[in-house]
C-alpha positions in Angstrom: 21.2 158.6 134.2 23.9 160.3 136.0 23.9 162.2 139.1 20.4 161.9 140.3 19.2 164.1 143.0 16.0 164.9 145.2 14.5 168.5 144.0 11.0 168.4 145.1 7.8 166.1 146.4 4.5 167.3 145.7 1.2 165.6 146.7 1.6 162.5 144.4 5.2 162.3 143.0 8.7 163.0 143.8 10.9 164.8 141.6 14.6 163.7 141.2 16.9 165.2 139.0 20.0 164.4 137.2 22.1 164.4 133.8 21.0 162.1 130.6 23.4 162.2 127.5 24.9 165.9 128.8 21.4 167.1 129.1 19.3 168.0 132.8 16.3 165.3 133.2 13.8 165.3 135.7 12.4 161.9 136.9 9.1 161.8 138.5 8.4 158.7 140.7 5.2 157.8 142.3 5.0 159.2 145.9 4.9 156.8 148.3 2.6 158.0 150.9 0.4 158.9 148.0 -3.3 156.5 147.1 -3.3 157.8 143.6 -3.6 155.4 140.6 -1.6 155.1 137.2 -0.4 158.8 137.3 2.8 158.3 136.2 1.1 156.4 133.3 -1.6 159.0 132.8 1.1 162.3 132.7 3.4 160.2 130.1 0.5 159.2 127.9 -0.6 163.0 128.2 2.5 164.2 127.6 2.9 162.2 124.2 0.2 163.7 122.9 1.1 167.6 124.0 4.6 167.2 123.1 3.7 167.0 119.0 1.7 170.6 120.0 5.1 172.3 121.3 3.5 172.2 124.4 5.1 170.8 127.9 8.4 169.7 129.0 9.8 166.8 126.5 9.1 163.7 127.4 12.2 161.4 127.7 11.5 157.5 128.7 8.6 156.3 131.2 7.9 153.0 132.3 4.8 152.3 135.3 6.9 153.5 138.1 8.7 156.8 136.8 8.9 158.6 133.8 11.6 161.7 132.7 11.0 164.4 130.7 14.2 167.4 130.2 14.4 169.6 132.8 12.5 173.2 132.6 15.0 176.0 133.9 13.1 179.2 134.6 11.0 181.2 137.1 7.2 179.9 138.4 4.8 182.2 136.4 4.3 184.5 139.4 7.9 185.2 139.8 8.6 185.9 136.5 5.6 188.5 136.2 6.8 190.0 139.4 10.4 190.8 138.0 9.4 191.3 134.2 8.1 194.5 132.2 4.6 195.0 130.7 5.7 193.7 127.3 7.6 190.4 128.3 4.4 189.8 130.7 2.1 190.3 127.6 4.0 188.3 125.8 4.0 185.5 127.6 0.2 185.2 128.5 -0.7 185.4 124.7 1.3 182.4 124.8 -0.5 180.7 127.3 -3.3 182.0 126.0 -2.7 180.1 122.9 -1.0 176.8 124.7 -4.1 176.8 126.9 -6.4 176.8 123.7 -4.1 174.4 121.6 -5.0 171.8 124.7 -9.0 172.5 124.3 -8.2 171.9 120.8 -6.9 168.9 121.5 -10.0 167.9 123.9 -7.4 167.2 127.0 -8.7 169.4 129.7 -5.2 170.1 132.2 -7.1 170.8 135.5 -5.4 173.5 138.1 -5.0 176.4 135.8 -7.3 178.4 138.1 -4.5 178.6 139.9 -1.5 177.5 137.8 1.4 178.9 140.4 3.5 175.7 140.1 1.8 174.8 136.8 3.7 177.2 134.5 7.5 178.0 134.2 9.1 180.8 132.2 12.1 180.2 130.7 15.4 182.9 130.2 13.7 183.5 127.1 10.7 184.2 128.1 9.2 181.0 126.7 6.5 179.6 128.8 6.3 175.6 129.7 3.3 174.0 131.2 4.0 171.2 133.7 2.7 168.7 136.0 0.0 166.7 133.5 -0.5 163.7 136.3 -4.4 165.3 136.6 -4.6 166.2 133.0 -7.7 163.8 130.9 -9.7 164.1 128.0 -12.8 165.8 127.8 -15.4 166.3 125.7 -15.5 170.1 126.8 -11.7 171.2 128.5 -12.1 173.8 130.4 -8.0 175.5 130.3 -8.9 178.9 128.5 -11.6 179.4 131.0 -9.9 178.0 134.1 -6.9 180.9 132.9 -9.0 183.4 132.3 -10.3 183.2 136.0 -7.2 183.0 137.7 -6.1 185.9 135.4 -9.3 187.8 136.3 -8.7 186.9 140.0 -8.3 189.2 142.5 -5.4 187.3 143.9 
């Protein structure tokens, strides 16, 4: 790993980033000031399982303490709707749509897509990438469609 640098710290990790074989990786590492068990663990194990379904960023290496997936380039989901015509915002909730039903599907229910602002990233093309799967667990009845469907439905 080459070149790695802070880019964000959220509630239970901190995101670094650098380069990996000429490619942009993001490491997550456990927050320090955060009480939160076996997350790390938890979002790699998750995102084993969603990577086979196209779905998620690709998960590179992990390990107890960090783990690295490649690096989504793109706009949060309300930026790109903000800047984007009717058809390319169509577009990309059917995809979500169908992401978000693959993962009930699969009986892993993500949490937080009622309100999925720094859960989904478009890329340039327009390709949406769900991330952040620390919370994510299976269930016997996932909830994501619904969840989506009420934060579409929203008045916010």
């Amino acid at each position: 790993m080459k070149n790695l640098k802070f880019f964000a710290k959220g509630k239970r990790g901190i995101i670094l980033v650098g380069m990996l074989r000429n490619k942009k990786i993001a490491v997550k590492r456990k927050n320090p000031d955060s009480e939160a068990i076996g997350r790390i663990k938890n979002e790699a194990d998750i995102l084993r399982i969603v990577n086979k379904a196209n779905i998620g960023p690709k998960l590179v290496s992990h390990n107890n303490n960090e783990l690295s997936y490649e690096f989504v380039e793109g706009d949060f989901i309300i930026d790109f709707i903000e800047k984007s015509n009717k058809q390319q915002i169509k577009k990309v909730l059917k995809n979500i749509f169908s992401q978000m039903f693959a993962l009930d599907k699969l009986g892993i229910n993500k949490e937080e897509m009622h309100h999925p602002l720094k859960h989904i990233i478009v890329t340039r093309k327009d390709r949406p990438v769900l991330i952040d799967f620390e919370r994510a667990h299976h269930s016997i009845k996932p909830k994501n469609v619904t969840q989506f469907c009420q934060f579409i439905s929203s008045t916010n």
